[in-house]
Structure formats: C-alpha cells, structure tokens
MIFI-999927 format. One record per residue (C-alpha): residue number from 1; x, y, z; residue in three letters. Coordinates in steps of 0.25 Angstrom, whole numbers. Each point is the difference from the previous one (the first is absolute). Layout:
N
<site num="NUM" c1="X" c2="Y" c3="Z" residuo="ALA"/>
...
REM end
This chain:
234
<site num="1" c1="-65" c2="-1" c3="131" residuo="UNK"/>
<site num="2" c1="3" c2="-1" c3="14" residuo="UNK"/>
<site num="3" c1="-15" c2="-3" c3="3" residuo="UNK"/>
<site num="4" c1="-1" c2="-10" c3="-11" residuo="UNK"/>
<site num="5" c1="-1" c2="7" c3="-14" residuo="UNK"/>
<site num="6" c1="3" c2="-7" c3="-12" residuo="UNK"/>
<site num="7" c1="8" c2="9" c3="-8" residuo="UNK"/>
<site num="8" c1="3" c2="1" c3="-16" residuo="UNK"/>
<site num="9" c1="11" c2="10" c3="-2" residuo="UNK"/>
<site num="10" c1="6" c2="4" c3="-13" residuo="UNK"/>
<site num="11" c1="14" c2="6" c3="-3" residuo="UNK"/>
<site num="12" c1="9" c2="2" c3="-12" residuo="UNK"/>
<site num="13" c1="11" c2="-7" c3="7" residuo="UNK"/>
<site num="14" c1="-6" c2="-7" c3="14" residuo="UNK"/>
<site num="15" c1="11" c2="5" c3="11" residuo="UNK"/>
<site num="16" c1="6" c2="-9" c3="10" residuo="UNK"/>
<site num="17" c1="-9" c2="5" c3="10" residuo="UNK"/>
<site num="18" c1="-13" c2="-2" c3="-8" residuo="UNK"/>
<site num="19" c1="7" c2="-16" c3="-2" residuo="UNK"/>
<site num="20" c1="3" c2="-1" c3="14" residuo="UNK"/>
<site num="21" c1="-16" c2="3" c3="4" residuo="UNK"/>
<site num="22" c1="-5" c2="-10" c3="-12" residuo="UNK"/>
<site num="23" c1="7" c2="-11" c3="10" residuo="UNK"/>
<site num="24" c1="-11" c2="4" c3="10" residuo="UNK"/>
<site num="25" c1="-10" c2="-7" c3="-10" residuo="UNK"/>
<site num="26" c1="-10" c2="12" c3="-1" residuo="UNK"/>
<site num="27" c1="8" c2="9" c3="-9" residuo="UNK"/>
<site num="28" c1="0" c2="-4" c3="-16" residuo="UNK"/>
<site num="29" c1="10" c2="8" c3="-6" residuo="UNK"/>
<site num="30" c1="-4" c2="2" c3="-15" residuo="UNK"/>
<site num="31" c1="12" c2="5" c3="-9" residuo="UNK"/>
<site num="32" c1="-8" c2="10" c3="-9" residuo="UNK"/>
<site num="33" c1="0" c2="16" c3="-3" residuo="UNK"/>
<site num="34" c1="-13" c2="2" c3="4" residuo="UNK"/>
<site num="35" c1="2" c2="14" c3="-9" residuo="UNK"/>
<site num="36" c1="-2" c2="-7" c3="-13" residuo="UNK"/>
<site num="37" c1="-14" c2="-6" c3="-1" residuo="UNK"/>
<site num="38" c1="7" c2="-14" c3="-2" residuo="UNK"/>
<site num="39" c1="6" c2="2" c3="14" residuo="UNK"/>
<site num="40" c1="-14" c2="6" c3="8" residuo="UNK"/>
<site num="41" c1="-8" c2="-12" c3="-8" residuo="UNK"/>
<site num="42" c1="10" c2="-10" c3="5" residuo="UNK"/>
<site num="43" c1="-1" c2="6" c3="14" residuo="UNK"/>
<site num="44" c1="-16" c2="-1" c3="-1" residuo="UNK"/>
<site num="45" c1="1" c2="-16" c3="-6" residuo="UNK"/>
<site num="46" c1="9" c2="-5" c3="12" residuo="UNK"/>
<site num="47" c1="-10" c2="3" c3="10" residuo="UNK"/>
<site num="48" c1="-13" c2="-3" c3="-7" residuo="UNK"/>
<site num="49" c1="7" c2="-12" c3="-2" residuo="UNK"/>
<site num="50" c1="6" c2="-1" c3="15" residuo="UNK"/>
<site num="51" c1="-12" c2="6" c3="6" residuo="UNK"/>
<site num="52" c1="-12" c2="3" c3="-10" residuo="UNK"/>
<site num="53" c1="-1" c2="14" c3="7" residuo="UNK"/>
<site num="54" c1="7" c2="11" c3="6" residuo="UNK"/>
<site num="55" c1="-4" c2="8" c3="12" residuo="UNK"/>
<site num="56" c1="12" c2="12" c3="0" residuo="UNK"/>
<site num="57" c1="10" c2="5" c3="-13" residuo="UNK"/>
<site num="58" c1="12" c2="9" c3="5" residuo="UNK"/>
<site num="59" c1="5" c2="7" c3="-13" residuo="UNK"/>
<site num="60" c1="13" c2="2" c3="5" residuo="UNK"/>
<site num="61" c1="8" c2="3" c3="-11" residuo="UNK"/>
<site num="62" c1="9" c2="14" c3="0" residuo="UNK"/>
<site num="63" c1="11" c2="5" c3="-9" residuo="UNK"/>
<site num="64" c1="5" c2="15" c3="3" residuo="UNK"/>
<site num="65" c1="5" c2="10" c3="-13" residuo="UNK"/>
<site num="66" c1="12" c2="-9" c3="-5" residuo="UNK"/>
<site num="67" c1="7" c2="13" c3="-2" residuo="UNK"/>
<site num="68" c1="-2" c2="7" c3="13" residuo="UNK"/>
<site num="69" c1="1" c2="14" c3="1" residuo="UNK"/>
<site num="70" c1="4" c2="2" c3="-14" residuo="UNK"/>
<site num="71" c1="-12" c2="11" c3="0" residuo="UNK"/>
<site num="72" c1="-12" c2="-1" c3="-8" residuo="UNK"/>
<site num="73" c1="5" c2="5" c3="-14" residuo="UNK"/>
<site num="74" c1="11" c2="-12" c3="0" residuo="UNK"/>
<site num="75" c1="-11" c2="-12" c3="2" residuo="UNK"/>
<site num="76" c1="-2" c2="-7" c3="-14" residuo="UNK"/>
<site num="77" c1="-11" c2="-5" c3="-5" residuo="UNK"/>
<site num="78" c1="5" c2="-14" c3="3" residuo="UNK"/>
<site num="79" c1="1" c2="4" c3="14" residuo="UNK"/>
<site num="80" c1="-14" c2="4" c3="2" residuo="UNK"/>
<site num="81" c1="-4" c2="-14" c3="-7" residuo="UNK"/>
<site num="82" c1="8" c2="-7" c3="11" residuo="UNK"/>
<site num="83" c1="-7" c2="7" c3="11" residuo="UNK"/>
<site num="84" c1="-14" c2="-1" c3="-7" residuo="UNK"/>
<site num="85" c1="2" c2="-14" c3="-1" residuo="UNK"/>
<site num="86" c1="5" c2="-5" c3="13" residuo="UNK"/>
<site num="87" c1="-7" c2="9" c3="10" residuo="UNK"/>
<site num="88" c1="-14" c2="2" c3="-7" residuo="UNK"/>
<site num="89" c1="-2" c2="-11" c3="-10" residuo="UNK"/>
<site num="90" c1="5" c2="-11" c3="9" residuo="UNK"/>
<site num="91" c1="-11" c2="4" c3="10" residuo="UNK"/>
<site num="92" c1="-11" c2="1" c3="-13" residuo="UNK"/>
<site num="93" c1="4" c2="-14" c3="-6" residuo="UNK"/>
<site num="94" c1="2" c2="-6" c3="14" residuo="UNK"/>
<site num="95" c1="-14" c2="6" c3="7" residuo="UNK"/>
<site num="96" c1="-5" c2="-4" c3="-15" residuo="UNK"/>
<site num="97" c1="2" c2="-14" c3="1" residuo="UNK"/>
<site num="98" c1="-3" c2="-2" c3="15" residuo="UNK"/>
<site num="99" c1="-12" c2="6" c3="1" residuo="UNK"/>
<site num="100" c1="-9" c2="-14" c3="-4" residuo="UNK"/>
<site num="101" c1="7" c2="-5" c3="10" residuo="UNK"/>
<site num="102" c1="-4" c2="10" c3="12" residuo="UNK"/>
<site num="103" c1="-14" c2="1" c3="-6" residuo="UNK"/>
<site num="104" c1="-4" c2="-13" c3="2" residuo="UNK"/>
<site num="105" c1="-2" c2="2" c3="17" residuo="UNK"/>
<site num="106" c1="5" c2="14" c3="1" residuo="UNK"/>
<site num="107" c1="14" c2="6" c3="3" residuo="UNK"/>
<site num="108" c1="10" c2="11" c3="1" residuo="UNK"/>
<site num="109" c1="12" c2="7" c3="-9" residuo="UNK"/>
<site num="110" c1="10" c2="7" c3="6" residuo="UNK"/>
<site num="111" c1="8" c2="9" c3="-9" residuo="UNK"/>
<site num="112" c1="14" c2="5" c3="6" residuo="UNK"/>
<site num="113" c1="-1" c2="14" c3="-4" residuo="UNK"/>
<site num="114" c1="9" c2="11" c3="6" residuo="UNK"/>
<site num="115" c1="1" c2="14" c3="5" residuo="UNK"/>
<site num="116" c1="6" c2="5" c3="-14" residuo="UNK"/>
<site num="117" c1="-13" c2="-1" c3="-3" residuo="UNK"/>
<site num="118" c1="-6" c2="10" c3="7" residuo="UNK"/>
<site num="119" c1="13" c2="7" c3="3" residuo="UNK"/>
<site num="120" c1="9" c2="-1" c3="-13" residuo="UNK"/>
<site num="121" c1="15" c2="-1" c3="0" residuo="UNK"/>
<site num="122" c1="7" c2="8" c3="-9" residuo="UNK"/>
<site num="123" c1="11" c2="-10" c3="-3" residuo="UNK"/>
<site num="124" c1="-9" c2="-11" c3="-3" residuo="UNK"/>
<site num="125" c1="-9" c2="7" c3="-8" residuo="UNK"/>
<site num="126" c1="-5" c2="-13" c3="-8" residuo="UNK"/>
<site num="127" c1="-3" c2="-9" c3="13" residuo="UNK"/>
<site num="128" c1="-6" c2="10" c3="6" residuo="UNK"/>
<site num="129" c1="-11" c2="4" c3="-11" residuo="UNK"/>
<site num="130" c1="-2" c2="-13" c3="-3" residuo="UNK"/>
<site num="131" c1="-3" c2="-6" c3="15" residuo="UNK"/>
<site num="132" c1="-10" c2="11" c3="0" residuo="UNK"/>
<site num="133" c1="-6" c2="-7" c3="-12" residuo="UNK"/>
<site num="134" c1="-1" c2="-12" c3="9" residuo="UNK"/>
<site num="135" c1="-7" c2="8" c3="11" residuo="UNK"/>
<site num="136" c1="-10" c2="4" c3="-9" residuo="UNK"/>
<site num="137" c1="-3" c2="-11" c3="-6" residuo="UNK"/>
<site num="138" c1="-3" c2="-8" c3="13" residuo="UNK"/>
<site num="139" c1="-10" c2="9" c3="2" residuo="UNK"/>
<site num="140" c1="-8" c2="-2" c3="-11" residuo="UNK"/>
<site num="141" c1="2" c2="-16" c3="1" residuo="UNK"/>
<site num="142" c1="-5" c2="1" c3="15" residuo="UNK"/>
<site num="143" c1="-13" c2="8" c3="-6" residuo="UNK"/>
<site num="144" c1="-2" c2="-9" c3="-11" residuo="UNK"/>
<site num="145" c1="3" c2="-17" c3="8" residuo="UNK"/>
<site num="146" c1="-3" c2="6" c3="15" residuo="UNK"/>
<site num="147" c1="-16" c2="-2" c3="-5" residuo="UNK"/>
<site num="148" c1="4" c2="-14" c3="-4" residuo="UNK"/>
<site num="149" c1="9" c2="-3" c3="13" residuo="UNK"/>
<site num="150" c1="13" c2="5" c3="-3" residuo="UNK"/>
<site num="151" c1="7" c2="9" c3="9" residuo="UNK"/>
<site num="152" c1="11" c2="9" c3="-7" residuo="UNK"/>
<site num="153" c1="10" c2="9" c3="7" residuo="UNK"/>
<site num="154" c1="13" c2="6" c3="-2" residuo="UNK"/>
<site num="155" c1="11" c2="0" c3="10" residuo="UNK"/>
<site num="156" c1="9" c2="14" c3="0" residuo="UNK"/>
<site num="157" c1="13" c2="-3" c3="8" residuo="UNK"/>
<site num="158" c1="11" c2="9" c3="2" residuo="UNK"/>
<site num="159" c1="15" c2="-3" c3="0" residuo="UNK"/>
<site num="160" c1="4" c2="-14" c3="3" residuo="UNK"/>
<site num="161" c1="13" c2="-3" c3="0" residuo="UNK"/>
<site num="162" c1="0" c2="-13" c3="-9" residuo="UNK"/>
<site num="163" c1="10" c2="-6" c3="-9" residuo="UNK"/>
<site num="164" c1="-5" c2="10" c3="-11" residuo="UNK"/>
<site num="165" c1="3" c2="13" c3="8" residuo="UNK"/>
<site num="166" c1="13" c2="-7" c3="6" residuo="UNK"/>
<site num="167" c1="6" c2="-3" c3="-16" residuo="UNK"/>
<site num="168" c1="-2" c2="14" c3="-5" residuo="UNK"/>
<site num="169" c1="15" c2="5" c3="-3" residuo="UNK"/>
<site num="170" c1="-1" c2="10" c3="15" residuo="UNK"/>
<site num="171" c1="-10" c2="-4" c3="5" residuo="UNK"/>
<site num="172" c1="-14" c2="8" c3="-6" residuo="UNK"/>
<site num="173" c1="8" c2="12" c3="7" residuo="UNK"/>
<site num="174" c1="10" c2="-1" c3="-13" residuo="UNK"/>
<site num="175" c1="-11" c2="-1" c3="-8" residuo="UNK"/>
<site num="176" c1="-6" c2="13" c3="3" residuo="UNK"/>
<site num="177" c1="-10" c2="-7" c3="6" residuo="UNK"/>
<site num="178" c1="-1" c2="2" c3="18" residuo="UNK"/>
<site num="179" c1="-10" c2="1" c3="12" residuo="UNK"/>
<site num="180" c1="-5" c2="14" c3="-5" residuo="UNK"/>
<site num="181" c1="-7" c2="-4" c3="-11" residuo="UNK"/>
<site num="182" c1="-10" c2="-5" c3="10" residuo="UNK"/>
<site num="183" c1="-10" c2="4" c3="8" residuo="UNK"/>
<site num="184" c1="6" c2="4" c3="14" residuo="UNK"/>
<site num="185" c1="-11" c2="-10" c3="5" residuo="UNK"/>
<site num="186" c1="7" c2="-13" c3="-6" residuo="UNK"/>
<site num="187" c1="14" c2="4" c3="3" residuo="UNK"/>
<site num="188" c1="10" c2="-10" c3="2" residuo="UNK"/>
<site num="189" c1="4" c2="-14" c3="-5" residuo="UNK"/>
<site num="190" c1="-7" c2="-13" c3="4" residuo="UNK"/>
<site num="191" c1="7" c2="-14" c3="-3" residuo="UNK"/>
<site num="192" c1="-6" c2="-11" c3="-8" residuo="UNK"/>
<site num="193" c1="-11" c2="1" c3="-10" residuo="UNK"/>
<site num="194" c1="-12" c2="9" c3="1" residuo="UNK"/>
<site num="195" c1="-11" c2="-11" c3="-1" residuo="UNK"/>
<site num="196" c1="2" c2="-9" c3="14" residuo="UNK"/>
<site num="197" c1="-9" c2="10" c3="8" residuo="UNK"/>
<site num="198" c1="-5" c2="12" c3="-8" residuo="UNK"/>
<site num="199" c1="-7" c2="-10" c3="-12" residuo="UNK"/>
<site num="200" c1="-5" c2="-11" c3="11" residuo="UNK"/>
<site num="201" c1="-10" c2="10" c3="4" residuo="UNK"/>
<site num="202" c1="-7" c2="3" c3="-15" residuo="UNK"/>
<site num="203" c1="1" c2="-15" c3="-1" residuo="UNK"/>
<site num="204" c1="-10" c2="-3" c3="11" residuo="UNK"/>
<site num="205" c1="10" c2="-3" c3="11" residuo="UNK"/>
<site num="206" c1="4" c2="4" c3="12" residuo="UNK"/>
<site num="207" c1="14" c2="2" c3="7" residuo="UNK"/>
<site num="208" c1="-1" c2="-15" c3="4" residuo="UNK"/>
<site num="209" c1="-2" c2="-5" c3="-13" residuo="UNK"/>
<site num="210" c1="-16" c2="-2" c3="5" residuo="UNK"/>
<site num="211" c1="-15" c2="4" c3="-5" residuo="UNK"/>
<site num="212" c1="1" c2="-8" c3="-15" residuo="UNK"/>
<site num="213" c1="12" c2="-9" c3="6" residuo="UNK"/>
<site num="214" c1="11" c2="4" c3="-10" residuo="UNK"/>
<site num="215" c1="12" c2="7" c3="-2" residuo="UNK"/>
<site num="216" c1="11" c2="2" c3="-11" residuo="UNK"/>
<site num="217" c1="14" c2="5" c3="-2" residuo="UNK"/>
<site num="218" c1="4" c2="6" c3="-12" residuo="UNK"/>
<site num="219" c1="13" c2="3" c3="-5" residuo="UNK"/>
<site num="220" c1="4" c2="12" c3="-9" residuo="UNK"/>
<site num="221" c1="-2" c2="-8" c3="-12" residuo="UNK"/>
<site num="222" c1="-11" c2="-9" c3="2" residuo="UNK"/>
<site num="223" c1="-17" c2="-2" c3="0" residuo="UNK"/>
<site num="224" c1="-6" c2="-7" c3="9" residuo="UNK"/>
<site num="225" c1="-13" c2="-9" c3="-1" residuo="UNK"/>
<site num="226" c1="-4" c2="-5" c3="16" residuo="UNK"/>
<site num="227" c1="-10" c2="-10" c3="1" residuo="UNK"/>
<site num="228" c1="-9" c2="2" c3="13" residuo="UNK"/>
<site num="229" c1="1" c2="-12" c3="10" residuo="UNK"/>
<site num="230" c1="-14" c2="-3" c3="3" residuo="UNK"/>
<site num="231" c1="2" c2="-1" c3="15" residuo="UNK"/>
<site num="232" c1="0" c2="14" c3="5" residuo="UNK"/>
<site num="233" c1="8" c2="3" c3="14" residuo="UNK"/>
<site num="234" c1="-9" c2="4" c3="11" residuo="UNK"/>
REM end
C-alpha cells in the first residue's frame, strides 16, 4: 500500500484500524466472510468492479481449535466443521473466485500457512491438520495456474504474538500450547502479523515494496486483492 496498491480487503466485522487505513483512499474495506462463497464472490465482484483485475490475493484468514487443549478425543464433529471451513475453505472459495481475476495478465497467491503444519501441536489438533491441508493444497494449485502465470505459495510463520495469541485465557502457555512445540530454529515470538515481510517476498516484492510495485497488509481476518500500479520504482 505504501508504494501505491489499491487494496480490497474483506473482514467479518472491518476493525477500526482496517477504517482508519480505508481513509488513505487506497484501502476498500468489504464487510464479507470470505468463508462462505457469498462472502469470497463478493470479495472477487468489488475488485473486478474497482479494478477489472487482480495482481496479488493474501488468504489471510486463521481461526485456531476453539477449544484448545481440550485433547483430540474432546473435539466434536462441529468443531472440526469450524476449523475446515475457516482455514481451508475460505482459501478454496476465495482462490476459487479470484483466480479470472489473476489470469487475465498474471499474478500471485499468497496463502498464510503455518508451522503446525509441518510441525503439529498437540493442543491444536484441528488447526493444525488442517493448515496442512492448506499447504498441500497450494502446491498443487502452483502446478496446475504457474503454466498459466500464476504463482502460488504458502507462508509458514512461527508464533506471532497477535490479538489471537494474546486473548487465549493464559496466554497459549495456559492452553497447553508453548514455544516447545516449535522448531528450536523458529523460537521466539515476533509482534504484528505474519504477512508484512515473509508473504511480500512470494508475492513478487522485495523488502522495499519494489520489483512489481505493490504491497499489502493483512490482518488476522482479512483477504486481500492489490492491484499493481503500472509505474514500477526504479
């Protein structure tokens, strides 16, 4: 955004800080789940509408077990439902309904993964099961839309200490959930969400928001379409 990105985002319920950046005149907040296919087609309309293309999606949504720590044998069917749907379906109906929009002169999806994926959490069972779906299924999109000028990659941050892992009851310490469950590699918390620097990279940007000219924030429940400015920084 900083280096002139128009940006639709979509949230539930737009925060105040998501308002505050649609003042700057290149952020459209759009109030939509974008896990429900009336929410990702209402995302995708807007900026066909706005733009008639897309150059970059950030599926960005994230929900963790609701229940965390509860243990495997305590997770309902329902429960599994709500992780399926916000974490994996969001990215299928979102990705779905974008991609007309990246095709037409080539683009880039960004999918916030995470480390669970790879490296599973015992108190979050569900997420992290899932999440791996959502790696595995950005493979085989980037080997089905690469050939036709997509790029699609996965992001797998580590602990971020965001509004999610500060509201758990204890912290995720009091869920059963701590820094051991990761990698020794990854340990420690950053601040601030995961997709400012790590997803810029996938997305055909450089740390200075150069090479295609565009950059995007994301919050934890938002997707993101950025249009490419057509003047590129030298």
């Amino acid at each position: 955004m900083e280096t002139g990105a128009q940006v639709v985002a979509s949230a539930r319920l737009p925060s105040r800080e998501l308002m505050e950046l649609a003042q700057t005149g290149r952020v459209i907040p759009v109030a939509a789940n974008a896990a429900t296919a009336e929410g990702a087609a209402r995302l995708a309309e807007v900026a066909k509408s706005r733009f008639g293309a897309a150059d970059i999606l950030v599926n960005n949504i994230g929900a963790t077990d609701p229940r965390r720590g509860a243990g495997f044998l305590a997770i309902t069917d329902e429960e599994w439902d709500e992780m399926v749907q916000v974490n994996l379906m969001s990215v299928v109906r979102t990705t779905r309904a974008a991609l007309p929009l990246l095709m037409q002169r080539g683009g880039a999806i960004v999918n916030i993964s995470t480390m669970n994926a790879i490296q599973p959490a015992p108190p979050i069972p569900a997420y992290s099961a899932v999440k791996a779906a959502v790696t595995n299924l950005s493979r085989s999109l980037a080997e089905e839309f690469g050939p036709r000028g997509v790029r699609v990659n996965p992001v797998a941050p580590g602990p971020t200490r965001t509004a999610m892992w500060d509201g758990v009851p204890g912290g995720h310490a009091g869920a059963g959930l701590t820094l051991r469950h990761y990698p020794r590699t990854i340990r420690g918390t950053g601040r601030g969400g995961p997709s400012r620097g790590v997803s810029c990279f996938p997305a055909g940007v450089d740390d200075h928001g150069r090479a295609c000219g565009h950059r995007r924030r994301a919050g934890q429940d938002d997707s993101l379409t950025a249009e490419r400015r057509t003047a590129r920084e030298p």
